[in-house]
MARVEXFI-863936 format. One record per residue (C-alpha): residue in three letters; x, y, z. Coordinates in steps of 0.05 Angstrom, whole numbers, plus 5000, padded with zeros to 4 digits. Layout:
+------+------+------+------+
: resn :   xx :   yy :   zz :
+------+------+------+------+
:  ALA :    X :    Y :    Z :
...
+------+------+------+------+
END
This chain:
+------+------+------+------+
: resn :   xx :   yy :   zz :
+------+------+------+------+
:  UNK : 5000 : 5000 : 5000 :
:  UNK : 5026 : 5070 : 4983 :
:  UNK : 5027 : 5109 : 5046 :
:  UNK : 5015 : 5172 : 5006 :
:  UNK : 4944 : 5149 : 4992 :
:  UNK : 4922 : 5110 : 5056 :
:  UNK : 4840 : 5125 : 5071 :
:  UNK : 4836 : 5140 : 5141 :
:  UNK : 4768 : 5095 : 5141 :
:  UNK : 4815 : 5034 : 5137 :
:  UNK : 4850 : 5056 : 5195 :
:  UNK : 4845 : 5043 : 5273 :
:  UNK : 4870 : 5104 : 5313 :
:  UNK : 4858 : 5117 : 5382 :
:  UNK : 4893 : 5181 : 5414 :
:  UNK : 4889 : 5188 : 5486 :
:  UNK : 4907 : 5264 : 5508 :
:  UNK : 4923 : 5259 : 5588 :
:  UNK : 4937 : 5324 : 5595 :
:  UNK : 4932 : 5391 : 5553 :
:  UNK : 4967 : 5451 : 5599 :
:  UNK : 4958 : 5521 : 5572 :
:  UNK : 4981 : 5570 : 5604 :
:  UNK : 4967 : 5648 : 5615 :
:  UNK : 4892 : 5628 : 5598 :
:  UNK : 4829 : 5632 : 5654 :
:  UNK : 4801 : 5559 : 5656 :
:  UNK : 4744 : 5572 : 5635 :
:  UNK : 4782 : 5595 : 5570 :
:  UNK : 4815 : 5530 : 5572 :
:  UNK : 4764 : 5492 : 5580 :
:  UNK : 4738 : 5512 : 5510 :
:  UNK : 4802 : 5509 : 5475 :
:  UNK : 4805 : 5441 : 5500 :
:  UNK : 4738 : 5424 : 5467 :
:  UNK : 4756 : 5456 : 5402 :
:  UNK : 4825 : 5424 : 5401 :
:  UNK : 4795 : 5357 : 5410 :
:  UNK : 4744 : 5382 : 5354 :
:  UNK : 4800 : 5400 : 5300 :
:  UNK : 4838 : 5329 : 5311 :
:  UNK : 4780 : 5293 : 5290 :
:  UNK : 4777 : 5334 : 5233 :
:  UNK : 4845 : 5332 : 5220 :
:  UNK : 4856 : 5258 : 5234 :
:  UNK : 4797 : 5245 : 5188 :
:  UNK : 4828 : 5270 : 5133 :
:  UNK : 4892 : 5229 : 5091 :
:  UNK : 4956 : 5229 : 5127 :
:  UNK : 5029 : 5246 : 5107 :
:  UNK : 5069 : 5188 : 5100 :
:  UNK : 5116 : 5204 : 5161 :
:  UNK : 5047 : 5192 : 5204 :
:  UNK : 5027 : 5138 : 5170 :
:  UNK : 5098 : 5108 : 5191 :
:  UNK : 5089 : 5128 : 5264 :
:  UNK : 5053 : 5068 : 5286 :
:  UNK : 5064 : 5093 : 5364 :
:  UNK : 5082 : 5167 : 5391 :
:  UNK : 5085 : 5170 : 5461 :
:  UNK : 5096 : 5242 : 5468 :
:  UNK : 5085 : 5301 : 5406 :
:  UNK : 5120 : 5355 : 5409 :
:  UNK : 5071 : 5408 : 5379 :
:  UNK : 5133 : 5468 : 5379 :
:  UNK : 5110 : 5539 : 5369 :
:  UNK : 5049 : 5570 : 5348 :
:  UNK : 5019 : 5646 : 5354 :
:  UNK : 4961 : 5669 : 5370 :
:  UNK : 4931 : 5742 : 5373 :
:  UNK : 4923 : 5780 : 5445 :
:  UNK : 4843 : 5778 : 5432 :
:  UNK : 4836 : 5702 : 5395 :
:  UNK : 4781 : 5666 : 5432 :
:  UNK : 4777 : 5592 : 5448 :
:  UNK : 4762 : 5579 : 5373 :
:  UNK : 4835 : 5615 : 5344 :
:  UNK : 4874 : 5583 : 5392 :
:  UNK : 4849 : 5514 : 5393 :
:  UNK : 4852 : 5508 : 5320 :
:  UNK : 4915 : 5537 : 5323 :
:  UNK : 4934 : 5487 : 5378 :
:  UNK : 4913 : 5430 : 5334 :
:  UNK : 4952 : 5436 : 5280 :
:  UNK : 5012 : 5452 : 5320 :
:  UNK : 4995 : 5370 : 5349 :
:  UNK : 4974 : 5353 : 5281 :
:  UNK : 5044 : 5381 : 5250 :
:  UNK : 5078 : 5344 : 5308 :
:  UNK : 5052 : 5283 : 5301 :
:  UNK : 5085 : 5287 : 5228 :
:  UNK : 5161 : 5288 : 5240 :
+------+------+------+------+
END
């Protein structure tokens, strides 16, 4: 199979996020970025993958790097934002 074209419907993946600290926001701020976060994986995840994921069969920790986000995003920016930092992580 070329992992270029693998159909996430033929694929089981489970991901398991213990815990997601963010810092600097009020939790009820997090709260929502947590929700939205979660949202934008499933999305994400449900779409093909890059080969290096495809590759990963295990990742015990992803190291999501850097992202930006403006002083007035809400839940929404930053979660998204948030997500495809992971998402981008769980590529290399």
């Amino acid at each position: 199979m070329n992992p270029e074209h693998i159909n996430p419907a033929h694929m089981n993946l489970e991901l398991h996020i213990e815990q997601l600290v963010l810092h600097g926001f009020a939790p009820e701020v997090s709260h929502g970025i947590g929700a939205v976060v979660q949202h934008e994986l499933q999305r994400l995840l449900e779409q093909p993958h890059p080969p290096a994921f495809a590759a990963n069969a295990e990742l015990g920790r992803i190291d999501a790097g850097a992202f930006e986000v403006a002083a007035g995003d809400g839940a929404q920016q930053v979660g998204a934002a948030l997500a495809q930092a992971i998402y981008a992580g769980m590529s290399r």
